[in-house]
N, C-alpha and C positions, 0 to 999 in steps of 0.2 A: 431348732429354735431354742436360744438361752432361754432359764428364766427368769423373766425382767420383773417391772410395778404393775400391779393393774389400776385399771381408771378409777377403782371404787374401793376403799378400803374395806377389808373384812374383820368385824370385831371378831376377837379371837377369846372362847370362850375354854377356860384351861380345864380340862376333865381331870373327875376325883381322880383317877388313879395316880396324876402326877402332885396332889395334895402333899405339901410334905419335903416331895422332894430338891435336889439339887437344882439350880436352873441349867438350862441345855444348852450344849454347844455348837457351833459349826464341826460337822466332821465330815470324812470321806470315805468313798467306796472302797471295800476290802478288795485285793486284786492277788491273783495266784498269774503263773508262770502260763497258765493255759489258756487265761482268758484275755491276758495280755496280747498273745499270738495271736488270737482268734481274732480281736478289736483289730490290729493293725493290720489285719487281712480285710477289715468290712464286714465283716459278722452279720448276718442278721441280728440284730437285738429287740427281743421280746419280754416286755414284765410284763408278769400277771397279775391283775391287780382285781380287789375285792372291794373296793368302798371303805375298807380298812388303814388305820395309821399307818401301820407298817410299809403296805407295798403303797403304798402313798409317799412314805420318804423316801423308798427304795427309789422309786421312779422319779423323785427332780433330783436324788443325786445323782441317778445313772445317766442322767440326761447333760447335769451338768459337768461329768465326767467325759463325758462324749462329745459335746462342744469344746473343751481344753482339749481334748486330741485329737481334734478333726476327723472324728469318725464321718468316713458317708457311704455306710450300709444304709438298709433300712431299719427305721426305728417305729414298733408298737407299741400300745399298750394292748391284751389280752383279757376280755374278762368273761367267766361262765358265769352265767346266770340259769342260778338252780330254781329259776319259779317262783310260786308262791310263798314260799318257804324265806326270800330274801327279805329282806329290812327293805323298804318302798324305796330309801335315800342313796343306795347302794348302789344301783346303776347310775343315778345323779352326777354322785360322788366320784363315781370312776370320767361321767362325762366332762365333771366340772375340771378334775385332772388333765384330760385328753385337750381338753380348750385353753388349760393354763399353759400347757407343755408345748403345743402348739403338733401333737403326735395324734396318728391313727388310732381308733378305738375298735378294737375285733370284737365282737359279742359274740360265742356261741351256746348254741342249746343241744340238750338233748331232743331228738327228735322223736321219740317213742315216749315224753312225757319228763314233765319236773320230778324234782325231788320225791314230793309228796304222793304222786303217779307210782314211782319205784318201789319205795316203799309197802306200797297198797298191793301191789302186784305182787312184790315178793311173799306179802301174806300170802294172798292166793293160790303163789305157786308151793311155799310151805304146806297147806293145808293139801294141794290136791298131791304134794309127795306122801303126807304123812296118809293119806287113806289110800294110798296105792302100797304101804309098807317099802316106798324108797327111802328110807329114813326110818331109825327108831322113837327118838324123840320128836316132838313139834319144837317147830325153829322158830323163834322172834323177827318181825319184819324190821326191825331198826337197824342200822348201824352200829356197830362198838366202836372201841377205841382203839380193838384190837385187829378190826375187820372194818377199816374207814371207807368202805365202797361208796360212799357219798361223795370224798376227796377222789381217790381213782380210776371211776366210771366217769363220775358228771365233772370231772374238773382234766386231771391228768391227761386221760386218754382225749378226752374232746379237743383240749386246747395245743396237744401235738400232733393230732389226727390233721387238725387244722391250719396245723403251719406247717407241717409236711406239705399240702395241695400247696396250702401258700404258695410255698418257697421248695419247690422240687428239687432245684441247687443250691449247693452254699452250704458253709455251715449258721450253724443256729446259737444261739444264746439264750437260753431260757431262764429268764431272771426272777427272784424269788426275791418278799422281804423277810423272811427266816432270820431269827434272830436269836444267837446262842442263851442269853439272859431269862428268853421264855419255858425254857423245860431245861431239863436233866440229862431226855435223848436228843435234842438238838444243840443242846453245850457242849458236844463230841459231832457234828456236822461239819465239815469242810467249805471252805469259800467256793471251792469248784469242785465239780464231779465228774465224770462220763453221764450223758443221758443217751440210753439205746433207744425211746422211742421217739428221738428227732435222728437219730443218726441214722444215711442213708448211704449209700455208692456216690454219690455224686457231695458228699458232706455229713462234717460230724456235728454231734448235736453235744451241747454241754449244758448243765445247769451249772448258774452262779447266784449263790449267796450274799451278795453286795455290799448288806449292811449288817453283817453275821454277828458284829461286835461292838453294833452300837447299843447303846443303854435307852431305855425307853425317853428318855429327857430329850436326847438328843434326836429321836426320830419326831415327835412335836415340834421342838426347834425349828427344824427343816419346812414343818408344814407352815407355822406360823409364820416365818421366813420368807417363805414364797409365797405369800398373803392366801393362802388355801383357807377354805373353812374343813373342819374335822367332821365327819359323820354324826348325824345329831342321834346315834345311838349313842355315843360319850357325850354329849353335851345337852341332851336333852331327858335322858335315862337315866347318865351316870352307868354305863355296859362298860365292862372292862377289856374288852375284847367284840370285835365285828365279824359274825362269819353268820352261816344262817340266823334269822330270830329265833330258835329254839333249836339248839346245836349239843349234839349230842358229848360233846365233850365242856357245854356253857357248868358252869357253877353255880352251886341255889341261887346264889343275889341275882346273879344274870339273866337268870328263866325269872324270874318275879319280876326284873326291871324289863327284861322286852314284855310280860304280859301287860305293862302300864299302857303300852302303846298300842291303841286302837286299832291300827292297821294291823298290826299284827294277831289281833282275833280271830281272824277267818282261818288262816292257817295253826293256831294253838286249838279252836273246838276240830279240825277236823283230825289231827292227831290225837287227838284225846278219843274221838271219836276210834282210830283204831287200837288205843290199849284197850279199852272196851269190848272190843270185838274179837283181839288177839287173845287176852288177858298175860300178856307182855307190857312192865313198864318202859317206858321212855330211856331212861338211863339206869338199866340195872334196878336196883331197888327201889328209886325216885321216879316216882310218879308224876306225870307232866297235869293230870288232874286238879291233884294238891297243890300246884304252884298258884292258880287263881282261880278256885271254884266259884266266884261269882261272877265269872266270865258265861259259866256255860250254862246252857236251857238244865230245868231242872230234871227232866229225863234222864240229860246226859250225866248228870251230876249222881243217880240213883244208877244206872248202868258201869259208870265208874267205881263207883262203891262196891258193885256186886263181881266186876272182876276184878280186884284186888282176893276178895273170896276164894273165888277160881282159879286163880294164879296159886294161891298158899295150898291147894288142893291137889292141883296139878302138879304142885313139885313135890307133895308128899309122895304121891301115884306113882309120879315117874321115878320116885329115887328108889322105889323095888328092883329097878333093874336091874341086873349082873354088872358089873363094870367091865368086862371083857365081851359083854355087847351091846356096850355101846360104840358110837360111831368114831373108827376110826379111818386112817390112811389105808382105801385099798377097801373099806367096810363093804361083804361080808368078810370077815377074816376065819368065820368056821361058822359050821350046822349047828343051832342049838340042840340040844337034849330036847325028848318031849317035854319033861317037868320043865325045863327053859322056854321053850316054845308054849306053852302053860301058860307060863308067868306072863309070859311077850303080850297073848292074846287077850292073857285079864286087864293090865297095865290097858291097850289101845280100845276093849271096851268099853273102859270106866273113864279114859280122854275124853272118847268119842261123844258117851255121852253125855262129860262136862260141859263140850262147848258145841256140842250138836255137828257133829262131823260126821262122813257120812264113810267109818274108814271099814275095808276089807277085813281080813286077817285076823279074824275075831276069833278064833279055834287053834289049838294045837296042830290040828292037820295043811291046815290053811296058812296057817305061819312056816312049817317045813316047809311045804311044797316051794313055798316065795321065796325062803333063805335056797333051796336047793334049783328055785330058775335064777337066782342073779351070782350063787357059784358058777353054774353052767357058764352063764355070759362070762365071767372073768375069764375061763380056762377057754372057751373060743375067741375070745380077745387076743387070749397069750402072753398076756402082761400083769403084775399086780397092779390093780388101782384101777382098772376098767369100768368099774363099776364107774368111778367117777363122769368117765368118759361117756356113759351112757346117760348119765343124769347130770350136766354141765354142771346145774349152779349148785351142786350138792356140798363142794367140795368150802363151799362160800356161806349155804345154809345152813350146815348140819356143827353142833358144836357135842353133841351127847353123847 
């Protein structure tokens, strides 16, 4: 289904970020030599989309690039929904899409819990490594930027997990609104790629880049165009960007404009809630506390306080460490010294009972014996890096 007029017009409210700029034009989908084939084979085609500008424009150009070629594969749209964690208007946003486009709407979840779930767990399972001495350091439960397993787990894997079932044959098309103008490493991305986790025996899977090289002007354009309304995180915040309400890669203005928004309360006190309990901030040295302290019960507001404390304590403690034992590829890499094994046991004392942890390996003897059972396992493994294999999420945990 082209996209036509709708019966009601929609005031189109133009977000700060386009203040300023140029006005936006009509433009078209970026296309490489691969995805061409694939279109005129019948592709599956699948955008994912967030509630977001981008894969918002992505998805009526790809549409209407596929009505001028007479594509008749099947046509998606994809969205993960990470839970409590999302902006409320986000699934809306994706539905109100799905209804313009006149396309299927996929919703997947994780099924072992949201974002927030992940998260909370991950502490948990930090905490019961670091008092079994599977780990030197204690691990932060959040996400980096360098370590996005909020994108990978609850978005990537789920939404090719699930068009794999989909679509057992054929190839795939898994379409992105990626857009070169937004960063530095995606101004070097490609319009097409291989994607091995659609690609099966029976069909290849590709991701496409569509609108790789449109300028943000022109991806409003498009919405406004197709008489869309824009996610009232840009039109009612003033958000520069749509991805979780508190997103680990958001920017100060960002987290202080989603705390505006009421809905988004529940899920900013319960994260706050676990820098408190971690004494890990949100983003590296930015404290998601500080973003709207009169959001949260005054408890939590004194609990917060006191693990910023705890946090300045704990990196003093921990930077005793030797560097050569801390965690690497393959960690343990060698027997500590007893004076090493010393140090080890005072450093996990003086953790332990910063944040009331309940860890082992409090003694020089206690710490050998441990370094010299998880040698053993590497050397009956028979591989470097076994250790990892023995402790999955270590390799994902452990930065120290």
């Amino acid at each position: 289904m082209s996209v036509g007029t709708q019966e009601q017009a929609i005031r189109f409210i133009t977000p700060k970020f386009l203040e300023g700029a140029p006005a936006g034009k009509p433009n078209q989908v970026g296309l490489s030599p691969e995805v061409e084939s694939m279109l005129a084979r019948d592709a599956v085609v699948a955008v994912g989309v967030s509630g977001g500008k981008d894969s918002d424009a992505c998805a009526i150009a790809v549409a209407r690039h596929l009505d001028q070629i007479g594509h008749k594969g099947p046509r998606l749209l994809v969205h993960s929904d990470l839970g409590r964690i999302e902006w409320k208007d986000s699934l809306p946003s994706c539905e109100r899409l799905a209804h313009r486009l006149g396309w299927e709407l996929l919703v997947v979840r994780r099924q072992a819990g949201d974002m927030l779930d992940r998260w909370e767990v991950r502490w948990q399972n930090s905490v019961s490594r670091y008092e079994d001495m599977s780990c030197v350091k204690l691990i932060l439960p959040w996400s980096t930027p360098s370590m996005r397993f909020c994108t990978s787990e609850m978005k990537t894997h789920l939404i090719s997990s699930a068009l794999r079932k989909r679509f057992p044959q054929g190839d795939i098309l898994n379409v992105t609104g990626i857009r070169r103008q937004e960063s530095k490493n995606r101004s070097k991305m490609p319009i097409s790629a291989p994607n091995s986790g659609l690609t099966r025996k029976s069909g290849i899977g590709m991701t496409w880049n569509a609108i790789i090289d449109w300028p943000v002007q022109d991806v409003v354009h498009a919405i406004h165009d197709a008489e869309l309304e824009l996610h009232e995180a840009y039109t009612k915040y003033g958000m520069s960007r749509v991805s979780c309400s508190f997103c680990i890669m958001s920017s100060e203005a960002d987290l202080i404009a989603s705390a505006m928004c009421e809905d988004n309360h529940e899920p900013y006190i319960r994260m706050v809630e676990l820098e408190a309990r971690s004494s890990f901030a949100f983003q590296g040295n930015r404290w998601l506390s500080d973003v709207a302290p009169h959001v949260l019960p005054p408890s939590l507001r004194i609990r917060a306080d006191k693990a910023k404390a705890v946090a300045a304590q704990r990196q003093v403690i921990e930077a005793a460490i030797p560097e050569h034992l801390l965690y690497t590829a393959g960690w343990p890499t060698c027997l500590p010294s007893r004076e090493e094994a010393g140090l080890l046991a005072g450093v996990r004392t003086e953790v332990s009972a910063l944040l009331g942890l309940n860890a082992q390996c409090l003694d020089a003897t206690s710490v050998l014996n441990r370094y010299g059972s998880l040698l053993e396992l590497k050397v009956a493994k028979g591989k470097a890096g076994s250790a990892e294999d023995t402790y999955p999420q270590q390799t994902e945990l452990c930065f120290g």
